[in-house]
N, C-alpha and C positions, 0 to 999 in steps of 0.2 A: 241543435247547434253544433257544429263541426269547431273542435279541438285544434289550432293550427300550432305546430310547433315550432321553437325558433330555431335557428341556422345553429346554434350551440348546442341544442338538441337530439341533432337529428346529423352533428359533423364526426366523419366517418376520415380512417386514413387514406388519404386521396394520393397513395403513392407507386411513381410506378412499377411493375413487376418482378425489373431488375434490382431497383432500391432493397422493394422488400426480400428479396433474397441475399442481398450484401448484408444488409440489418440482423438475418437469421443466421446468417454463417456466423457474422462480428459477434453475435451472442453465444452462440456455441462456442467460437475459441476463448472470448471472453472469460465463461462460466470456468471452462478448462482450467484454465491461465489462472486467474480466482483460487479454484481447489488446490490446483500445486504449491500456490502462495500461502493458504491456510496450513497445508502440508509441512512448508518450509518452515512458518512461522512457529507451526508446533514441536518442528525438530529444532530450533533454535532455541527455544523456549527452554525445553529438555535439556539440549548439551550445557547450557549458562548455568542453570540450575545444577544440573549434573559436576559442571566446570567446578563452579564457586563452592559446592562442597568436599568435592574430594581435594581442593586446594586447600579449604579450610581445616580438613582434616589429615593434613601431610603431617607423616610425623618426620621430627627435624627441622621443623618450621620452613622458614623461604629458603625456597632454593638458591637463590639470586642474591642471597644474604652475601654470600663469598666473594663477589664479585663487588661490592659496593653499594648495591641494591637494595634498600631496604622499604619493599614494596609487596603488599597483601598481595598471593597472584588468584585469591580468590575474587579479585576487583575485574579480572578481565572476562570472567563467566558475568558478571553483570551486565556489562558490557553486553554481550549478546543478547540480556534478556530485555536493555536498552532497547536493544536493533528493534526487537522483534514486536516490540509495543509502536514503533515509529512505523515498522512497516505494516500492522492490520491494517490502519484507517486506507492507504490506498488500495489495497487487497479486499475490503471491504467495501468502498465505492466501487468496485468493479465488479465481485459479485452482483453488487444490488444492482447496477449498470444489464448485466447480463439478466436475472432474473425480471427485473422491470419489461426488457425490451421484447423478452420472450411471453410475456402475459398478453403486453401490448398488440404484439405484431396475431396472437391467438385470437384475442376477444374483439381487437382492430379498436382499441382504445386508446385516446387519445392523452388521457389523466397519466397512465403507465406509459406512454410513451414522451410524455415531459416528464416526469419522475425518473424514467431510465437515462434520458440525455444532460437531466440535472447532477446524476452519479459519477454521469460522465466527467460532465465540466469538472464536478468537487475529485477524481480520481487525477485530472492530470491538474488542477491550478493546487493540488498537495504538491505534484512532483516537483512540479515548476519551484514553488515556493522552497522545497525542500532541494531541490538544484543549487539555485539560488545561494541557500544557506549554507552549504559547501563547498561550492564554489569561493562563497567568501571567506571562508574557514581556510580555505588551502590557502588564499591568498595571504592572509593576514601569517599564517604558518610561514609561505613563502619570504614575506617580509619581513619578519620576527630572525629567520636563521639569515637573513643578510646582514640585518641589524649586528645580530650577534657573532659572525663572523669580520663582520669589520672592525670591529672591537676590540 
């Protein structure tokens, strides 16, 4: 008795030659693009760290005291350590983006090549979302110093 397989089986990447070549490059800069970001996120990570303790450890306390100021300035090394946790997750969809697409487009699998376009998606509807949220932030900031200037 002959074994027939089904069409989900036996489906194979049906794309054409130039595709798969635009997909290999996008992955290659991708992955690049990824590492600098990891890069970045490590020296950011560092300098905050780095920031908020040697602020913490100023002797004479706040500098900014003099001025009216009376503000921890080991608050703004956090700040970057902030940044640096917001910015992995897109930095980390794009990795996985890259690495996925390059399995895919090897083994010509179709599970890694939804899994890579799925990183995709989640790498730009973070941006989006996180656009978005800035956007609205400026705004509400914008409105706030009008507020407060008419006053």
């Amino acid at each position: 008795m002959i074994e027939q397989k089904s069409a989900f089986d036996t489906f194979e990447l049906n794309l054409p030659p130039a595709i798969l070549g635009f997909l290999k490059e996008t992955s290659s800069w991708t992955y690049f693009l990824s590492i600098l970001g990891f890069i970045g996120i490590g020296l950011m990570l560092l300098f905050g760290i780095f920031f908020s303790v040697a602020m913490g450890l100023m002797p004479g306390g706040n500098p900014y005291e003099a001025m009216g100021m009376n503000m921890n300035m080991s608050f703004f090394g956090w700040i970057y350590v902030a940044m640096a946790l917001v910015y992995f997750f897109p930095v980390l969809y794009l990795f996985n983006f890259s690495r996925k697409m390059k399995s895919a487009l090897a083994s010509n699998n179709s599970d890694d090549l939804t899994a890579a376009f799925s990183n995709l998606k989640s790498h730009y509807k973070f941006l989006g979302i996180f656009t978005i949220a800035i956007v609205s932030l400026y705004l509400l900031i914008f409105i706030g110093a009008l507020f407060t200037g008419l006053m």
